[in-house]
ZAZA-206610 format. One record per residue: x, y, z of N, C-alpha, C, O in turn; residue in three letters. Coordinates in steps of 0.1 Angstrom, whole numbers, padded with zeros to 4 digits, always signed. Layout:
N
XYZXYZXYZXYZAla...
This chain:
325
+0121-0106-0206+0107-0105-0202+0107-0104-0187+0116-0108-0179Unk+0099-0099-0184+0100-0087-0167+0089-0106-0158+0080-0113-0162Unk+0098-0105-0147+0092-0118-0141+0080-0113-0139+0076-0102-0141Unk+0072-0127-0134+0056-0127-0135+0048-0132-0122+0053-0142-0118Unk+0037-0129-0114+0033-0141-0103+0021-0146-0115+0015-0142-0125Unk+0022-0155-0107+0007-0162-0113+0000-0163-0104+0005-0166-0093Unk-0018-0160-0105-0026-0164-0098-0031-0171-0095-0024-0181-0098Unk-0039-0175-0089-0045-0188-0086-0060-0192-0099-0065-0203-0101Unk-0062-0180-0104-0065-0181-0117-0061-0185-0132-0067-0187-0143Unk-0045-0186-0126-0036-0189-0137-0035-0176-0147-0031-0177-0158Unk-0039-0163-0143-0035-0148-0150-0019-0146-0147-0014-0148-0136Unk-0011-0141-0155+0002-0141-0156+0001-0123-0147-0009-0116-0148Unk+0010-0119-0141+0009-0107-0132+0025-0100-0135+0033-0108-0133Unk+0029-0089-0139+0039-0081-0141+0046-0083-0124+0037-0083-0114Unk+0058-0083-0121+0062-0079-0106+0067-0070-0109+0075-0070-0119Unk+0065-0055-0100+0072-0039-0106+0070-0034-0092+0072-0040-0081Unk+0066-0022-0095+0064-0013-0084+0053-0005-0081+0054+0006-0076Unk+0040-0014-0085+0028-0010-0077+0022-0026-0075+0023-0036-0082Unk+0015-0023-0062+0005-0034-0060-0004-0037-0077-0008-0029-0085Unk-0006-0049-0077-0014-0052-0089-0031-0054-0089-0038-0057-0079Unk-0035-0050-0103-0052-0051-0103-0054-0062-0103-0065-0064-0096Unk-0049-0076-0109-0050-0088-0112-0046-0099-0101-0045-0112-0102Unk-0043-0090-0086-0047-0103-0078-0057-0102-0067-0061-0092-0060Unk-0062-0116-0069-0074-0123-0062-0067-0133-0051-0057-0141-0052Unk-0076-0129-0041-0072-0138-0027-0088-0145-0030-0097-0138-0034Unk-0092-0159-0028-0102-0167-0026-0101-0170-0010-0093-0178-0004Unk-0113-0159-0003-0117-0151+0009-0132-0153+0012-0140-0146+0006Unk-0135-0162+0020-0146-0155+0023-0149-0143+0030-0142-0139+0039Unk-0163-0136+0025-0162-0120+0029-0172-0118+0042-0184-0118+0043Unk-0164-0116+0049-0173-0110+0063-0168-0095+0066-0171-0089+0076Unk-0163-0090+0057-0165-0073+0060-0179-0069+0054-0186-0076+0046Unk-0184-0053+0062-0196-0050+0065-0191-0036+0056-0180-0032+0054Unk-0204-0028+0052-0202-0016+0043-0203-0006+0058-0212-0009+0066Unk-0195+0005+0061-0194+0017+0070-0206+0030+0060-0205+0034+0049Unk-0212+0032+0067-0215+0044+0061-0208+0056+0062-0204+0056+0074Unk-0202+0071+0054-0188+0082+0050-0199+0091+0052-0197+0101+0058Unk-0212+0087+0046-0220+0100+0046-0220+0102+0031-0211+0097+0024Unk-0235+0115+0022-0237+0113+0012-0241+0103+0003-0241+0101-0009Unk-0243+0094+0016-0253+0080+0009-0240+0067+0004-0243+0057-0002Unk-0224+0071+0008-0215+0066+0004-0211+0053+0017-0210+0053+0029Unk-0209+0044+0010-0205+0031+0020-0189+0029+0019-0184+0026+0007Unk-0181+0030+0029-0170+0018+0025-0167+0003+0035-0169+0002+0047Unk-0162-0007+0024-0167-0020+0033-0150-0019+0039-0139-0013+0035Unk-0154-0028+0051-0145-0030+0060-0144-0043+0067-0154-0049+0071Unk-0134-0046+0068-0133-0059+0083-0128-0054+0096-0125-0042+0097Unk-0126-0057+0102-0122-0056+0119-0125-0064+0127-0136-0063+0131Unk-0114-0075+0134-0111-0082+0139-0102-0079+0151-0096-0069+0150Unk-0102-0090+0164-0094-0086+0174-0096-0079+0184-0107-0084+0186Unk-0094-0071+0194-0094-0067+0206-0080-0059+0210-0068-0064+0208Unk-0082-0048+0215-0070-0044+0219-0068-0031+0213-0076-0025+0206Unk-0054-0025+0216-0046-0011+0211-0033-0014+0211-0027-0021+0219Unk-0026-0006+0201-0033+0003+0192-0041-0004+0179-0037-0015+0178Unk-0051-0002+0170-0059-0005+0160-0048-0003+0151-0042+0008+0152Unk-0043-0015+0139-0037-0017+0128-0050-0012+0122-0061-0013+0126Unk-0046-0008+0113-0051-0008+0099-0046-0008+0083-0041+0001+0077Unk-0047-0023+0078-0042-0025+0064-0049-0018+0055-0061-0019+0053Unk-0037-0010+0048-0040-0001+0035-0034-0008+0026-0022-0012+0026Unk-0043-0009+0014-0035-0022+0005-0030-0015-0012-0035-0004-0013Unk-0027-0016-0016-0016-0012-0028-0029-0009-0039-0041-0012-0038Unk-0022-0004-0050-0031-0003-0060-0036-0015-0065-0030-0025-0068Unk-0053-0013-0068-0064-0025-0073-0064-0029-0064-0073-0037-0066Unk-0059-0032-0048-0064-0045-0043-0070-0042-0034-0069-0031-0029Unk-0078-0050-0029-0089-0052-0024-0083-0058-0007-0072-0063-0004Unk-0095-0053+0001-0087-0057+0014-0084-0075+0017-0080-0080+0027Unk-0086-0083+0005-0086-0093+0005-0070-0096+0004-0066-0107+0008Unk-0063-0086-0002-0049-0092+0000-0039-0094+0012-0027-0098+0012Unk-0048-0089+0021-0043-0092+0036-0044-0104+0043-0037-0106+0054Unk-0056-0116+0035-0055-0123+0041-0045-0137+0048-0050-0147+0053Unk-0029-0132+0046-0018-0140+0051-0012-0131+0061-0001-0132+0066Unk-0025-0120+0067-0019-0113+0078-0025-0108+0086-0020-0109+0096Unk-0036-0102+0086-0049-0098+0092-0053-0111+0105-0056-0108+0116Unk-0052-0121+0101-0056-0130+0110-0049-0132+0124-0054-0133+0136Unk-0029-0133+0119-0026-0132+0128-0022-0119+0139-0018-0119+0150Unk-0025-0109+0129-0026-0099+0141-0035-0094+0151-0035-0087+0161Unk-0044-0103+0142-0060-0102+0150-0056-0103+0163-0060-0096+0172Unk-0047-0117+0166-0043-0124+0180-0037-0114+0189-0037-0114+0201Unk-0033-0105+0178-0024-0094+0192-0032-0082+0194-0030-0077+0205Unk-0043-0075+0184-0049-0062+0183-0058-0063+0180-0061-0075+0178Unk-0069-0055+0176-0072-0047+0172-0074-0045+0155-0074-0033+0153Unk-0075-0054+0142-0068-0050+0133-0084-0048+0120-0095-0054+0121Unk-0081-0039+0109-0091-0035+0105-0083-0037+0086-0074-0029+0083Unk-0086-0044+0078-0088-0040+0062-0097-0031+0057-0103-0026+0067Unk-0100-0025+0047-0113-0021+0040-0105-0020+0025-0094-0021+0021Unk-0119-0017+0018-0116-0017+0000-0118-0003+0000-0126+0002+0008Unk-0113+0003-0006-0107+0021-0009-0121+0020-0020-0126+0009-0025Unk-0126+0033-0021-0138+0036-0030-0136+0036-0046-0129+0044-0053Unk-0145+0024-0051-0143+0015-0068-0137+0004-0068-0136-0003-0078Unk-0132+0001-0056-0125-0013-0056-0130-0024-0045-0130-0020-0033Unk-0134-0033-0048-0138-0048-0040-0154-0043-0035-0162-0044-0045Unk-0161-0040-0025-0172-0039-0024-0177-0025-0022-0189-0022-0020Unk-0166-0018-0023-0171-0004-0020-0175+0005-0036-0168+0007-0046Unk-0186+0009-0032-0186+0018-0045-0185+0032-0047-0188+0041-0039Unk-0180+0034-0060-0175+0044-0065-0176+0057-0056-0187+0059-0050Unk-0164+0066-0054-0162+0084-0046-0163+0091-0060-0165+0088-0072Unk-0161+0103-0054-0157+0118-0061-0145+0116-0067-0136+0110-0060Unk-0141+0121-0081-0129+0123-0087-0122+0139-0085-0129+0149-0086Unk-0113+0139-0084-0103+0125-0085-0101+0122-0074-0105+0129-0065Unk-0092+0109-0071-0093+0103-0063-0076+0104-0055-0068+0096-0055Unk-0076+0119-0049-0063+0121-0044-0058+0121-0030-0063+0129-0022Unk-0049+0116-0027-0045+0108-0014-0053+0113-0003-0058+0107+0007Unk-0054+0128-0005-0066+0135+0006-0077+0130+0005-0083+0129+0016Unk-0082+0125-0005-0096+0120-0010-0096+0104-0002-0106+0099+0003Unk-0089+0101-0001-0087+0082-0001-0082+0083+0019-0085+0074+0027Unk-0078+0092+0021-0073+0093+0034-0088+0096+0043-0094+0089+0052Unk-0093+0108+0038-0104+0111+0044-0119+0100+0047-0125+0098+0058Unk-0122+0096+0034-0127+0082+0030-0126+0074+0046-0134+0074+0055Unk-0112+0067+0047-0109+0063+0056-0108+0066+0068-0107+0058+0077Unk-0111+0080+0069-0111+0087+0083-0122+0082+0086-0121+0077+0097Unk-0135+0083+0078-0150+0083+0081-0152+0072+0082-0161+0069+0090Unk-0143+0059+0072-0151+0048+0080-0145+0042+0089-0151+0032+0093Unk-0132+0046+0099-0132+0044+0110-0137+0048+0122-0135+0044+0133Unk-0144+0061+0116-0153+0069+0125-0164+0063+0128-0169+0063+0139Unk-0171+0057+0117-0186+0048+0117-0181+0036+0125-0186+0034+0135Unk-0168+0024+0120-0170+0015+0131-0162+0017+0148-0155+0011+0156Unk-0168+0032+0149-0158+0032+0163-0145+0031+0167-0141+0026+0177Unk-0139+0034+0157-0122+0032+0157-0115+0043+0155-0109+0045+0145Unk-0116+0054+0168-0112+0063+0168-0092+0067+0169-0085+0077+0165Unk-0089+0052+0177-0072+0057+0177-0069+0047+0191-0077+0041+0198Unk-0057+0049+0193-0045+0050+0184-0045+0043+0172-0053+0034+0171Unk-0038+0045+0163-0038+0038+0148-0025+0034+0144-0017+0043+0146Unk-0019+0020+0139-0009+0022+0129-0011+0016+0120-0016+0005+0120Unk-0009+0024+0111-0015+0020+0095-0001+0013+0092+0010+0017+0095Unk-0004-0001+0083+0003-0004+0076-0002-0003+0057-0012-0008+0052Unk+0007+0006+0051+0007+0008+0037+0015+0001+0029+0027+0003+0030Unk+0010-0010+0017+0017-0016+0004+0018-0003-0005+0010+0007-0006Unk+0030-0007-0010+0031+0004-0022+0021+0019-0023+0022+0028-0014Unk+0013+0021-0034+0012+0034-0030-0001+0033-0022-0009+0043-0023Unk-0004+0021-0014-0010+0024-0006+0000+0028+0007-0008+0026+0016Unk+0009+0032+0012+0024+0039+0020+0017+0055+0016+0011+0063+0024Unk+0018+0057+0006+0014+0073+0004+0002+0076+0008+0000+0088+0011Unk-0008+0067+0008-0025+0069+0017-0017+0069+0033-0016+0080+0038Unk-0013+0057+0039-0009+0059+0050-0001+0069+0056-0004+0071+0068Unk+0010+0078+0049+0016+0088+0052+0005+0097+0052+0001+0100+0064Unk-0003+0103+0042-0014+0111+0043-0025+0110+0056-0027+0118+0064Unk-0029+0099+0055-0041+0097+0070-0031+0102+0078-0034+0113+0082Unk-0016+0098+0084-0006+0102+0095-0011+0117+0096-0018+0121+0105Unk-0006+0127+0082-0004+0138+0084-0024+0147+0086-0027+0155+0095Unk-0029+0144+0078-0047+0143+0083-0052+0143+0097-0062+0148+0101Unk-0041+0133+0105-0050+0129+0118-0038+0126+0127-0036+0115+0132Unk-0029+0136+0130-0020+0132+0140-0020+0133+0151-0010+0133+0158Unk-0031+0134+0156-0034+0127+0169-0038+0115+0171-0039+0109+0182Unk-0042+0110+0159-0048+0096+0158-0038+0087+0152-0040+0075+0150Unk-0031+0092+0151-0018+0082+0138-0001+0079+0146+0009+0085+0144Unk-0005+0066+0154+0012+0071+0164+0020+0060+0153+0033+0058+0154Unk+0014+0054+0145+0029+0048+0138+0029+0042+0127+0019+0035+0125Unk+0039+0043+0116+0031+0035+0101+0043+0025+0098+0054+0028+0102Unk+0039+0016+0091+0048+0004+0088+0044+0007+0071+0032+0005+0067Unk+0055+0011+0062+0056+0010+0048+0063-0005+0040+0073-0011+0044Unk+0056-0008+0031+0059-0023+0031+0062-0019+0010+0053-0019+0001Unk+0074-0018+0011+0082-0017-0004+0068-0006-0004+0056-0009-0005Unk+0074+0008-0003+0063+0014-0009+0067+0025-0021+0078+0026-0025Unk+0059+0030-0025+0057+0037-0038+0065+0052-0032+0062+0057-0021Unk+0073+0058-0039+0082+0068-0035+0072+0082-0042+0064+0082-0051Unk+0079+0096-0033+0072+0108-0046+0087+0108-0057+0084+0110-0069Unk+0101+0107-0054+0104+0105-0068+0104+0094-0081+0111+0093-0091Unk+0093+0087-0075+0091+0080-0088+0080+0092-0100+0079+0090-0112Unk+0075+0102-0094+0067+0107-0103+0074+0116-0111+0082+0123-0104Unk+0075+0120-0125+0060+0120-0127+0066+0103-0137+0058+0094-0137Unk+0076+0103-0143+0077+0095-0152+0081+0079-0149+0084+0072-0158Unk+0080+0077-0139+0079+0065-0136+0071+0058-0132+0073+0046-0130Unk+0061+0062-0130+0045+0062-0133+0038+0058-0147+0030+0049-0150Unk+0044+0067-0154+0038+0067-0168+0036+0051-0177+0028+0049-0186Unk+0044+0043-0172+0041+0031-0179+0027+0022-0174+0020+0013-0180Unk+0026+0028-0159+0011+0020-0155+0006+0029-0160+0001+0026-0171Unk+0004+0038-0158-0010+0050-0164-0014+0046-0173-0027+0044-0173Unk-0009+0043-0185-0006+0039-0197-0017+0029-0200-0028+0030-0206Unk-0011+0017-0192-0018+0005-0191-0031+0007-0183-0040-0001-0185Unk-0032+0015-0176-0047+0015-0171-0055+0021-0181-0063+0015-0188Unk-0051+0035-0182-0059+0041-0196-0067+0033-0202-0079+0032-0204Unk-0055+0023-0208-0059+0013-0218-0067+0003-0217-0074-0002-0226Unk-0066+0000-0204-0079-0013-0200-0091-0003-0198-0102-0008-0196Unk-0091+0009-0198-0104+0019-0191-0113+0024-0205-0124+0028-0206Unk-0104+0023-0215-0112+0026-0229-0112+0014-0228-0124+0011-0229Unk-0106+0002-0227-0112-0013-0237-0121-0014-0228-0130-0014-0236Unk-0129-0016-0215-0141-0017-0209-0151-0010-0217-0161-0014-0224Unk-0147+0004-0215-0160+0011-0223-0167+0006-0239-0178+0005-0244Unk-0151+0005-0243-0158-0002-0254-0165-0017-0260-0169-0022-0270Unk-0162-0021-0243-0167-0038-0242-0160-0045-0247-0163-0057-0249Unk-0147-0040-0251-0138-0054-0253-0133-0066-0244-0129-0064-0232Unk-0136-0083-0255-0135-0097-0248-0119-0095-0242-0114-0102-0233Unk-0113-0088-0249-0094-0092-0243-0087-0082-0241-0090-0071-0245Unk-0075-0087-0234-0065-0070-0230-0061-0067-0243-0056-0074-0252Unk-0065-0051-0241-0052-0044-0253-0040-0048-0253-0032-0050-0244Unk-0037-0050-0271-0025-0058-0271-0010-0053-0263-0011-0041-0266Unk-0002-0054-0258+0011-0055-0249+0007-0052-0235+0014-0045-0227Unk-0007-0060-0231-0007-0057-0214-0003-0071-0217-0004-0079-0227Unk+0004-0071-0196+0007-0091-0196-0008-0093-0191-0012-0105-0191Unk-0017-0084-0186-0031-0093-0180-0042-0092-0188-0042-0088-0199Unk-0050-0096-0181-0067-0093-0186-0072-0081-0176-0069-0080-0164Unk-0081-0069-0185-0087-0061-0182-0094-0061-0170-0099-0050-0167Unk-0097-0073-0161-0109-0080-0156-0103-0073-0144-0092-0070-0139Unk-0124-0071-0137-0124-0070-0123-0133-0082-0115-0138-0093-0119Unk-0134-0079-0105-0137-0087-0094-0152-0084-0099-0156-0075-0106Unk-0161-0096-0093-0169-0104-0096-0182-0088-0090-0193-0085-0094Unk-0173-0084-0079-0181-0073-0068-0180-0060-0078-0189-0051-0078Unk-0171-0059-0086-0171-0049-0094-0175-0043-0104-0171-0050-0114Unk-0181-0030-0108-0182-0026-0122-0172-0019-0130-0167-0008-0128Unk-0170-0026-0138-0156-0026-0147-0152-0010-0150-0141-0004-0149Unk-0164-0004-0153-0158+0010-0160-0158+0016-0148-0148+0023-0148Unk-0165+0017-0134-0160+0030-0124-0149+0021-0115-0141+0027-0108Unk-0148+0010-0117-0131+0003-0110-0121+0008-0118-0114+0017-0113Unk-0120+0004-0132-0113+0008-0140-0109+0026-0139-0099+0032-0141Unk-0123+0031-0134-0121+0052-0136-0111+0054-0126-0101+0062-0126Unk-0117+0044-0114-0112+0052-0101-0094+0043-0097-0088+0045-0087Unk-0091+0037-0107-0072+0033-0107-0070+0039-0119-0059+0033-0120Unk-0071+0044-0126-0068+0055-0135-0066+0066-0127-0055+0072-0130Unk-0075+0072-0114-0074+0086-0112-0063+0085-0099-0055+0094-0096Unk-0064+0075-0094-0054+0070-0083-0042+0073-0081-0035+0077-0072Unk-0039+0065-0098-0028+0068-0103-0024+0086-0112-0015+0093-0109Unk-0031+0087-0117-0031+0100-0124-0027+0112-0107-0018+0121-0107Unk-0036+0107-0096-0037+0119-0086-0027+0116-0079-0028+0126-0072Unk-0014+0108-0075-0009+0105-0066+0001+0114-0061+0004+0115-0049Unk+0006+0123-0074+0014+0132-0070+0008+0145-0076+0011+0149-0087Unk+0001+0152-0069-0001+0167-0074+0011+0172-0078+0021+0167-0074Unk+0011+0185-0087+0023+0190-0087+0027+0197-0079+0039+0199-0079Unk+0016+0204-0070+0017+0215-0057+0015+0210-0043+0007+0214-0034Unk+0026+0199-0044+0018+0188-0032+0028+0195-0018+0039+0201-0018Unk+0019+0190-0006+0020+0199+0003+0032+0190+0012+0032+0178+0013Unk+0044+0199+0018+0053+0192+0027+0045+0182+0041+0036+0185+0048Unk+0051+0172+0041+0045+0161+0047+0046+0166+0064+0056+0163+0069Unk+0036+0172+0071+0039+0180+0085+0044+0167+0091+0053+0171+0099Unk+0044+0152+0091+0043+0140+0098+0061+0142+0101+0067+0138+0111Unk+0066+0147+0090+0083+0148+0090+0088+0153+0102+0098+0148+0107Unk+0080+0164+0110+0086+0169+0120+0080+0162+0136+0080+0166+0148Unk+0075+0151+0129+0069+0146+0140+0078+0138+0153+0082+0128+0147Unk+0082+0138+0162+0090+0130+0171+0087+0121+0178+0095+0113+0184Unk+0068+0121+0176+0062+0107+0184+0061+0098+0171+0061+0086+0172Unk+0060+0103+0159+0054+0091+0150+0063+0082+0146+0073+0086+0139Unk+0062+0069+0150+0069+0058+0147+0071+0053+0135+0064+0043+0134Unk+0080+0053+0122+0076+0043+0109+0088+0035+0106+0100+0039+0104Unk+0084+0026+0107+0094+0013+0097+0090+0011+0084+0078+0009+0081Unk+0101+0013+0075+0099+0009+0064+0101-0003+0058+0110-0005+0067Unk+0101-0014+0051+0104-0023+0047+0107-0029+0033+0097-0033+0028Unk+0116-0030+0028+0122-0029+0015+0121-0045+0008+0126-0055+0013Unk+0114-0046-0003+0116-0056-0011+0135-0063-0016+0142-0056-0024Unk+0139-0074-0011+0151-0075-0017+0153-0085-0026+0163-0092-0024Unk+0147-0087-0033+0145-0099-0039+0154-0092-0053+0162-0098-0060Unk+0151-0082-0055+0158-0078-0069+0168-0064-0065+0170-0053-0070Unk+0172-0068-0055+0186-0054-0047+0196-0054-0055+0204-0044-0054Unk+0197-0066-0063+0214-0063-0069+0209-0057-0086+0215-0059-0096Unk+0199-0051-0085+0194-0049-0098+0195-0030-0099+0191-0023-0089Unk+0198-0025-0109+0200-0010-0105+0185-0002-0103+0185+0009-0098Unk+0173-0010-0109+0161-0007-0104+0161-0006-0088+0159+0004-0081Unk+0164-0023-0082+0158-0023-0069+0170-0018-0061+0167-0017-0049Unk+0181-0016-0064+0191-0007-0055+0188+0010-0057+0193+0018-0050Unk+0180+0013-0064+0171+0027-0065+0164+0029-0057+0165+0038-0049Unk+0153+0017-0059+0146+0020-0047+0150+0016-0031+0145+0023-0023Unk+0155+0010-0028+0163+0006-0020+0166+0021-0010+0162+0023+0001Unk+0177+0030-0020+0180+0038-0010+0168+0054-0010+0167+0064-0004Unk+0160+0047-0021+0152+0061-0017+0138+0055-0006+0128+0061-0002Unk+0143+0039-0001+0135+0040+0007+0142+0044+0020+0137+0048+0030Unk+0157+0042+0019+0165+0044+0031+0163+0061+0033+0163+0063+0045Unk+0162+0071+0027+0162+0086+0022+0148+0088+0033+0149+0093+0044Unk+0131+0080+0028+0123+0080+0034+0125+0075+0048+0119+0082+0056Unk+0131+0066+0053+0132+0061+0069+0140+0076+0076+0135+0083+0084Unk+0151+0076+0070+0158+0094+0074+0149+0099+0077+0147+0097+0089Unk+0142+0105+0072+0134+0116+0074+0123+0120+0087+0116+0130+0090Unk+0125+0108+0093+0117+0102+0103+0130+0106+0118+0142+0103+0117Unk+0126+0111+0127+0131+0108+0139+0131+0095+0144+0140+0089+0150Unk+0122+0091+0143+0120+0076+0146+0118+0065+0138+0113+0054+0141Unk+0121+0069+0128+0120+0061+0117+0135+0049+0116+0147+0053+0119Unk+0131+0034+0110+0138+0027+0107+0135+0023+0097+0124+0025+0092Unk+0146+0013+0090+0146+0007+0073+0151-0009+0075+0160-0010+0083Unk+0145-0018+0070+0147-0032+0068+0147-0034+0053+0142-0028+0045Unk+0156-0047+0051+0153-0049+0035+0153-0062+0041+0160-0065+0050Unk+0144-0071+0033+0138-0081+0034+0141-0091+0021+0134-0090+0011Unk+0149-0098+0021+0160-0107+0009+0153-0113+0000+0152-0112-0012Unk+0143-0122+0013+0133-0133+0006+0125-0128-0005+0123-0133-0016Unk+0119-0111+0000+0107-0109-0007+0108-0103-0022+0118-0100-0027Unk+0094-0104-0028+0094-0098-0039+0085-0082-0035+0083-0078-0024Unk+0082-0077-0046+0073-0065-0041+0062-0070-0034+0060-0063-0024Unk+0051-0080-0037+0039-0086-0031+0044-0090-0016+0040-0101-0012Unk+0051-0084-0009+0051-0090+0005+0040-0094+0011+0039-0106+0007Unk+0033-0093+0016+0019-0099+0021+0019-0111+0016+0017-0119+0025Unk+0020-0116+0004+0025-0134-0001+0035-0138-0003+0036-0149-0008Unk+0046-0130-0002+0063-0132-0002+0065-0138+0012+0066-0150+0014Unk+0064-0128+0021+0068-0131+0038+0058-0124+0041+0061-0113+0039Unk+0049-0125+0045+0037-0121+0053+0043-0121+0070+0036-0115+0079Unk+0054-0128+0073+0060-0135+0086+0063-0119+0090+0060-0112+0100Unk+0071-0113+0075+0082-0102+0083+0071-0091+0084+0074-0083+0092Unk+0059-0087+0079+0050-0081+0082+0043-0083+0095+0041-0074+0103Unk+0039-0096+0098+0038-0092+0112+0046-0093+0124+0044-0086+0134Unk+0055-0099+0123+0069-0095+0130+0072-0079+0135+0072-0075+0147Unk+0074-0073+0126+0070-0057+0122+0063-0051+0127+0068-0042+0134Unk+0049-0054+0126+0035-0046+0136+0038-0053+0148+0040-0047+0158Unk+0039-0063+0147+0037-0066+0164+0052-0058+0174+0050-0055+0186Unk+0060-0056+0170+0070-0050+0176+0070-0034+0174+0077-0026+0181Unk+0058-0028+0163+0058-0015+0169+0047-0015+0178+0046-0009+0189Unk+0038-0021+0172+0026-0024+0184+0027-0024+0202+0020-0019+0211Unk+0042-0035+0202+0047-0034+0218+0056-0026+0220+0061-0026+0231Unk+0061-0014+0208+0068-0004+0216+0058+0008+0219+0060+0015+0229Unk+0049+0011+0214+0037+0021+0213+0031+0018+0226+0029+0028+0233Unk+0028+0005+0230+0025+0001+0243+0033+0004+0253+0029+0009+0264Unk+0044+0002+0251+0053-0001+0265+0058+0012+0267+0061+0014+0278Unk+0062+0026+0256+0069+0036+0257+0068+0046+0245+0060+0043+0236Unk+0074+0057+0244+0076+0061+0238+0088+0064+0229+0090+0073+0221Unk+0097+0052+0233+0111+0054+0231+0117+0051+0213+0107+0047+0206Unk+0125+0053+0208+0125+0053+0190+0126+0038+0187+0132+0028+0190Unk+0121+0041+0182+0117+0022+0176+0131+0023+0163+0133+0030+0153Unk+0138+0009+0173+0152+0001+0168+0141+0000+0155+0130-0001+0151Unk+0158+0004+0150+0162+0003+0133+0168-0015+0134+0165-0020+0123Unk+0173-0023+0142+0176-0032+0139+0175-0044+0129+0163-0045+0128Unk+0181-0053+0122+0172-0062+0112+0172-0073+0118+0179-0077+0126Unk+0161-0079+0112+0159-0095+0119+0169-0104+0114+0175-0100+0104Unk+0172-0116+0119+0178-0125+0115+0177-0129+0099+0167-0133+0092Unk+0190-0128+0095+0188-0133+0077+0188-0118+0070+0190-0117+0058Unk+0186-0106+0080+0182-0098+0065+0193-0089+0068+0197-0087+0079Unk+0201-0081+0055+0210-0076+0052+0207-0064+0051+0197-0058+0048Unk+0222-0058+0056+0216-0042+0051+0223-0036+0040+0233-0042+0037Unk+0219-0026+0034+0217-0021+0018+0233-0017+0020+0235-0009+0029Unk+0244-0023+0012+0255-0017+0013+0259-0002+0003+0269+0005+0004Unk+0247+0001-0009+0253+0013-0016+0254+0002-0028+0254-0010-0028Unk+0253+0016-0041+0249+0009-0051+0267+0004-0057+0276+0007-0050Unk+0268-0002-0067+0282-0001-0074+0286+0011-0082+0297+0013-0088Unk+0274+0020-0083+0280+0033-0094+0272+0043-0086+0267+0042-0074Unk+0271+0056-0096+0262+0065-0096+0255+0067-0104+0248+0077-0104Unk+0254+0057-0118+0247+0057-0126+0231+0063-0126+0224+0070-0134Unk+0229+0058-0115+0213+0057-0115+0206+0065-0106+0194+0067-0105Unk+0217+0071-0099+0207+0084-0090+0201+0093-0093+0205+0100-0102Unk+0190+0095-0089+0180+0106-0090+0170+0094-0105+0162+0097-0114Unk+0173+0088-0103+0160+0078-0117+0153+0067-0110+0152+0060-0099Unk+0147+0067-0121+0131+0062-0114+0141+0044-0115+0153+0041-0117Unk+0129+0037-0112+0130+0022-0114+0130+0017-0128+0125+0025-0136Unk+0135+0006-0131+0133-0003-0145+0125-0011-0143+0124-0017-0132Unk+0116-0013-0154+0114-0023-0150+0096-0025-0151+0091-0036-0147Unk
């Protein structure tokens, strides 16, 4: 049986490789709705003083509430902004589908309404990393650096995907049809947040997922970029496993690709970093934050104290395949 977090609700949670619908941060809410235009709001926080403007982009289902073991303390150094992506936490429902252009632009607009024009580094969970790569390539003049935190790869698509799709589908007809419990073999309950209506939450992580990889999807212009800064950061909690040694080096593949790109794997964590080590996430922003400041020079690949680097799998079994798991 595939390990589990538990909530503070006591809902049992799958750990894999997307952010999950079933966690709840107990937050009080002081983000404000931005108006996008077409009568469309998205809610937001923004805290702090200073440049460059972080902005947490949070994984699939979650709500900008899952920042809260990090948002605060970066407040102390910047500048730093959450929001809930449109169908999730207080923002309601966009246009379908809902494809990383769609979710990027969204974003453009509500940092345009609270005056948060740039510099930016977006930090992205899971396939919230593929929002953040997109805003980069959307707005690169506004976008000098992204911090990917275990994020969601394009070769996981199309079929390593397919087991969440699956499971969303399935909670998105049991809403409609008002059913009390999860369809039988999910580990969770169908349930959303208290701010939410079940069937356009449920539409819009259905289309999320469904949209993430077009099939005609466009080369990432950000690749040839020489100012954009990104660190990636790798879950190692399950590295000796031929899942997480997969992703492992296709996140090392993604740091390549970057002139200035570096890769960390982080021992302690599980995929939920933000409540794994929340430490090595801000550790992270704050050191691209003071190289962005101080220069323009390639932001060290180095690892922090304690963390190891990816030595290569024991086979070749598993190259070019998705994750287990």
């Amino acid at each position: 049986m595939a390990a589990v977090l538990r909530t503070k609700r006591g809902w049992a949670i799958p750990r894999g490789s997307l952010a999950l619908a079933w966690v709840v941060v107990a937050t009080a809410c002081t983000a404000r709705p931005f108006p996008i235009g077409e009568g469309r709001t998205i809610e937001m926080e923004c805290a702090g003083l200073g440049a460059p403007t972080v902005v947490l982009e949070a994984g699939w289902a979650a709500d900008h509430s899952a920042w809260t073991r990090v948002q605060p303390a970066l407040a102390r150094l910047t500048r730093v902004c959450s929001y809930d992506r449109a169908g999730t936490g207080r923002s309601p429902g966009g246009p379908l589908p809902r494809t990383p252009e769609v979710v990027a632009n969204d974003l453009l607009l509500a940092l345009d309404a609270a005056g948060v024009r740039g510099p930016l580094v977006i930090v992205g969970h899971s396939i919230g990393a593929i929002y953040a790569q997109t805003t980069a390539r959307l707005a690169p003049d506004r976008v000098i650096g992204l911090i990917l935190v275990d994020p969601t790869v394009d070769a996981m698509a199309p079929a390593g995907l397919a087991p969440h799709i699956a499971s969303a589908r399935a909670c998105l007809a049991a809403v409609r049809e008002g059913a009390p419990s999860p369809p039988e073999g999910l580990s969770g309950p169908c349930t959303v947040r208290a701010t939410e209506s079940a069937e356009v939450t449920w539409t819009h992580r259905v289309s999320e997922l469904e949209s993430l990889f077009p099939e005609k999807r466009k080369a990432p212009a950000d690749r040839a970029r020489s100012d954009l800064h990104v660190l990636v950061l790798s879950a190692g909690r399950d590295s000796d496993t031929p899942g997480g040694q997969w992703r492992i080096q296709e996140h090392q593949a993604l740091a390549r690709r970057h002139a200035n790109g570096g890769h960390r794997i982080v021992p302690s964590s599980g995929h939920m970093m933000m409540f794994d080590s929340p430490d090595v996430i801000v550790d992270a922003v704050s050191g691209l934050v003071a190289t962005t400041r101080e220069s323009t020079r390639p932001l060290p690949s180095t690892r922090s104290p304690g963390e190891q680097a990816f030595q290569g799998w024991p086979s070749s079994d598993h190259k070019g395949k998705g994750p287990s798991g």
